[in-house]
Structure formats: structure tokens, C-alpha cells
C-alpha positions in Angstrom: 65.1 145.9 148.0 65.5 147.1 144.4 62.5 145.0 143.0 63.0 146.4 139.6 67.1 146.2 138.9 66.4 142.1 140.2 63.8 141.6 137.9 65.8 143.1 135.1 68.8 140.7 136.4 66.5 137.8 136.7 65.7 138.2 133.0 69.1 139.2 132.1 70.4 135.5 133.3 67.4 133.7 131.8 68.2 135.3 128.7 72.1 134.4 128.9 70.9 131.1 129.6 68.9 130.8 126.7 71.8 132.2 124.4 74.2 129.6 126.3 71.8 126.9 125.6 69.1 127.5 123.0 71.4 128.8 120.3 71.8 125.8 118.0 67.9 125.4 118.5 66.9 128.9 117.4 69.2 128.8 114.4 67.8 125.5 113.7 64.2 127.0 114.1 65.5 130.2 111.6 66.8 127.6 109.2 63.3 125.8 108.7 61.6 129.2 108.7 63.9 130.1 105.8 63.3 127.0 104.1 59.7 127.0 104.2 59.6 130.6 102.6 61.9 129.9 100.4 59.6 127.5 99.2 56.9 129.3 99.2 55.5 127.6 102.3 53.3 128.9 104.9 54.0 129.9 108.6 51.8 130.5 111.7 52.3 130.7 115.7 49.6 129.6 118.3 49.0 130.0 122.0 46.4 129.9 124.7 45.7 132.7 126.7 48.8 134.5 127.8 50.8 132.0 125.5 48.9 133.7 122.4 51.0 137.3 123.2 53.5 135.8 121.6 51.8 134.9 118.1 50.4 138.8 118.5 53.9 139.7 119.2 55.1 138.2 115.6 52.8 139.4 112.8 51.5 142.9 111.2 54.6 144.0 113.2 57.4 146.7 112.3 60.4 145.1 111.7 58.8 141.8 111.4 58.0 138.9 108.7 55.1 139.5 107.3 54.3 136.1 106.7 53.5 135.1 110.2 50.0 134.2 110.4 48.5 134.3 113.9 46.3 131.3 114.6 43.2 133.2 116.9 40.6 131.0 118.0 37.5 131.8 119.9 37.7 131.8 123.9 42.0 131.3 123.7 42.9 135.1 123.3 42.1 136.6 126.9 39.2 138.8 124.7 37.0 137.0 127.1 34.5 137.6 130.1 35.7 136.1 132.4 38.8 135.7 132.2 39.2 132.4 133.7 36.7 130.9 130.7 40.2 130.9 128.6 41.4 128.1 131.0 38.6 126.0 130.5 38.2 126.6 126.9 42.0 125.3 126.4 41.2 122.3 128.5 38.4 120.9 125.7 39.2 117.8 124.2 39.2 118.0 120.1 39.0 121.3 120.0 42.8 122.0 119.2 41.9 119.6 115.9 39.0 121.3 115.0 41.1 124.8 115.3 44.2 123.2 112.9 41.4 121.7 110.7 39.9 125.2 110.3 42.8 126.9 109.0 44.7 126.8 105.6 47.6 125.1 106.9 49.3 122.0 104.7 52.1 120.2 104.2 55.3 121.9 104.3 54.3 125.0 106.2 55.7 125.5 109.7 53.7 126.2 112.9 55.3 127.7 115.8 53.2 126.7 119.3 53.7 128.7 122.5 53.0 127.2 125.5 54.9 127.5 129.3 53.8 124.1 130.9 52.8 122.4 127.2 50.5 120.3 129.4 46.8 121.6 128.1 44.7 119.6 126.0 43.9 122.1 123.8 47.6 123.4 122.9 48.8 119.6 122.7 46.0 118.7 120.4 47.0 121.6 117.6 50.5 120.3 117.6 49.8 116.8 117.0 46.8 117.8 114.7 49.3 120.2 112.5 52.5 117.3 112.2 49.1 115.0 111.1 48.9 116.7 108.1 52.7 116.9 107.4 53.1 120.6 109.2 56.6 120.9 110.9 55.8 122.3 114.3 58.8 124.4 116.9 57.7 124.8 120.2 58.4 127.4 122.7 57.7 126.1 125.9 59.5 126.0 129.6 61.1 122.2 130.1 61.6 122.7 133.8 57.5 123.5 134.4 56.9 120.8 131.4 58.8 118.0 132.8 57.8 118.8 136.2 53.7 118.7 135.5 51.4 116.2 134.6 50.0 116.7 131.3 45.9 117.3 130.7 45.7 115.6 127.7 43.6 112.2 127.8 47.0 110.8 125.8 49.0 111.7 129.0 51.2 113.7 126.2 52.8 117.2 126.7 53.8 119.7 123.7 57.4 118.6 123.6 55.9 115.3 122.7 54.3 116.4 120.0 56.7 119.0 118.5 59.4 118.3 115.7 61.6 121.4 117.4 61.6 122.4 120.9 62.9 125.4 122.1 63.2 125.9 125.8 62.7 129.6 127.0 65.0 128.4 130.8 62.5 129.9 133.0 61.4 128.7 136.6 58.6 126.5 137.9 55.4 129.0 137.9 57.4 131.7 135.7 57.3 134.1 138.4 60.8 134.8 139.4 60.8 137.3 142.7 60.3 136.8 146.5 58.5 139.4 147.8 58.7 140.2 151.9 55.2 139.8 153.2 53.4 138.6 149.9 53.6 134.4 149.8 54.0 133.8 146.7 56.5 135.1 143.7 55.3 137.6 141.0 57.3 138.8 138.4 56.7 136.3 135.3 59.3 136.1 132.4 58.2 134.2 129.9 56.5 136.8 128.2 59.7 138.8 127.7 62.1 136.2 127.0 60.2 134.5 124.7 59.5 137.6 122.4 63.2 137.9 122.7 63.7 134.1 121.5 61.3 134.9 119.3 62.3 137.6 117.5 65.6 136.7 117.3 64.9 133.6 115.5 62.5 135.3 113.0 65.8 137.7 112.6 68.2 135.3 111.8 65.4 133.7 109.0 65.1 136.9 107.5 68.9 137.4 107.1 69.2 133.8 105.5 65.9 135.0 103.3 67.6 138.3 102.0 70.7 136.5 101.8 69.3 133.9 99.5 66.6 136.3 97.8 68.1 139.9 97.9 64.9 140.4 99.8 62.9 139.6 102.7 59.1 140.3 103.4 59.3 142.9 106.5 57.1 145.3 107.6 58.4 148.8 107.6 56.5 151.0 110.5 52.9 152.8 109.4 54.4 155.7 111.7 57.0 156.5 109.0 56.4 158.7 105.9 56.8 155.9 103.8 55.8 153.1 105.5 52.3 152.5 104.0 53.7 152.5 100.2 56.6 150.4 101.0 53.8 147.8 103.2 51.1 148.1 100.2 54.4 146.4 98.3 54.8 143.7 100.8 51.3 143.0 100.9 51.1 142.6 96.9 54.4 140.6 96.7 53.3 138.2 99.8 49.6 138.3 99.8 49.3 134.9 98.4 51.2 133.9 102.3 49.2 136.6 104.3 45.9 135.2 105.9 45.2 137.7 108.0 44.1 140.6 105.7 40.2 139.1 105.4 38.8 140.7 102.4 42.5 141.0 100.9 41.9 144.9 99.8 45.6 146.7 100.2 44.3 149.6 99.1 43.1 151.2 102.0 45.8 150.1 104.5 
């Protein structure tokens, strides 16, 4: 057994699923991201433990927007000891509300929520606390593991009940997509990788509709290249107004 060529076709066919599926939904999602910054909106992306990669995956990053804000809230990163507090933490009832309420989101901006099974109290809680106040909220999540578990929320709701967009990244049951001889259970999850894809591609197709609207985007060119801390001192002074996650807002020494 090639364990590595069937992984690489097991995401290969989730991903042509996706295409074959999501498309209308990611250019939907692109079109709203485009909107909002257009307007002059805000944008941020949540998730809970390995959920959160993704909203890692889309800000301060080369090539990306740099007006993704990452929502990080204590205990939900996997920056904890032990690990398993992070499932317990996302299980806590309100705390999704306090972690919208303490965040400068409003009207109008858009809020992109990860989540696999949707079915935590804590990720359910942020969505329906964010569309409260009048924030338009997409939501990655997997409809076959959603639909198929019962949700934690003391509402009985899951994230696609709770989500004005809902993007379905076609994995399996449990993510893990291999059978392994002699171990009794699959390993080999894919959500990770096909939802940075999804991702990414959406943000992609916003930032083509931005420049194409604008004659400019806000992207981050890579720190690694001669001139990529000038060119990002520029983004950071044109955007900075959308950037939340720059603290004490000093450019200078980036």
C-alpha cells in the first residue's frame, strides 16, 4: 500500500468535489467579501481548536488580504496544557457571545466561522451572536459529519443553522479518510487541507473583484522579499483603519 499517493487522491477527489459543488457558494462567499471591503466593512474568521488553523491560515499572510482579522480567544487556539482543555472550553455555554461581544465587529462586516461537525456550543454561539448584531456570517463546515451529529448547543442548533452562507468542505464522517491494515480506526484527516484550499480560493476570487473595482487590493507581499517590508508598511498605512491585529498600531518597526 502506497499510503501517501491515496491520501493525495483522497484529497484530490474531495477537492473536485468541492469545485463540482461548492463553486456558486465560494463565488458567492468572494462576492460578499468584495462588497464588505468595498465598503469599507470589516472581515474576521473563527474556529475552535483545530478549526482556528484556518483563521491562522488567512491573515498576516503572503499573498493574502490583509484585512482578515483572526478572532483568538483564550483556551480555543490549541496554545493550551492540556490539550483536551480546548474541547471543554468550546463546550461553555455564553462564552461564544461574550467572545463576539468582545471584538470590534458591527454591522455590515463579514465573519467567516470554521467548524467540521458545527455542533459545539461555543462555535454556534459566535455565529448566532455575530448575525445578532447585523454581521453576515459564511461558514465552512462538513454537512455530512453536521447533519449526521447531534448538536451541543442547549438550542439543539448546529452552525449551518446559524450561518447566512454555508460552504461545505465534502469531507467524510470523522475527517479521517484512510484504512489502515492493523490500526482500527482511519487517520489521515482533510479538512485542514481542503479547507485552506476553499479558503484561499475564495479570498482570491475577492481580491480579483477588489482590484478589478479599485485598481487595487490590500495583499501582503512576502517579508522574505527585498521589498516586501516597504511595500507591507504601505498596506498597513492604507488599511490600518481594517487591521485589528497590529496591537499598538506602530508600522514602523515591522
Amino acid at each position: 500500500m502506497d499510503a501517501i499517493k491515496k491520501y493525495f487522491s483522497a484529497v484530490r477527489d474531495i477537492l473536485d468535489r468541492v469545485e463540482e459543488t461548492q463553486y456558486e457558494k465560494m463565488k458567492e462567499a468572494a462576492n460578499i467579501i468584495c462588497k464588505a471591503s468595498l465598503e469599507n466593512k470589516n472581515i474576521f474568521a473563527f474556529g475552535c481548536s483545530h478549526g482556528s488553523l484556518l483563521a491562522l491560515e488567512l491573515y498576516y499572510r503572503t499573498g493574502g488580504m490583509a484585512t482578515i482579522n483572526p478572532i483568538r480567544a483564550p483556551g480555543l487556539n490549541l496554545d493550551v496544557d492540556p490539550a483536551s482543555l480546548t474541547s471543554q472550553i468550546e463546550c461553555l455555554p455564553e462564552y461564544g457571545r461574550l467572545i463576539i461581544d468582545s471584538q470590534p465587529v458591527k454591522a455590515g462586516d463579514v465573519l467567516i466561522v470554521h467548524s467540521v461537525s458545527g455542533r459545539n456550543t461555543v462555535i454556534v454561539d459566535v455565529a448566532e451572536r455575530a448575525r445578532e448584531i447585523g454581521v453576515y456570517v459564511i461558514a465552512l463546515t462538513g454537512l455530512e459529519a453536521s447533519l449526521s451529529l447531534k448538536s451541543r448547543h442547549p438550542s439543539g442548533k448546529s452552525l449551518r443553522d446559524v450561518s447566512d452562507l454555508i460552504i461545505d468542505n465534502c469531507g467524510c464522517l470523522g475527517d479521517a479518510v484512510l484504512e489502515i491494515p492493523n490500526v482500527p480506526t482511519k487517520v489521515a484527516p482533510t479538512s485542514t487541507a481542503v479547507g485552506a484550499a476553499i479558503l484561499n480560493a475564495v479570498m482570491v476570487q475577492a481580491v480579483y473583484q477588489i482590484a478589478e473595482a479599485e485598481g487595487f487590493a490590500p495583499v501582503f507581499v512576502s517579508g522574505n522579499l527585498d521589498h516586501g517590508t516597504e511595500y507591507n508598511k504601505k498596506i498597513f498605512a492604507r488599511y490600518g483603519d481594517r487591521i485589528f491585529y497590529m496591537g499598538h498600531k506602530d508600522y514602523s518597526n515591522i
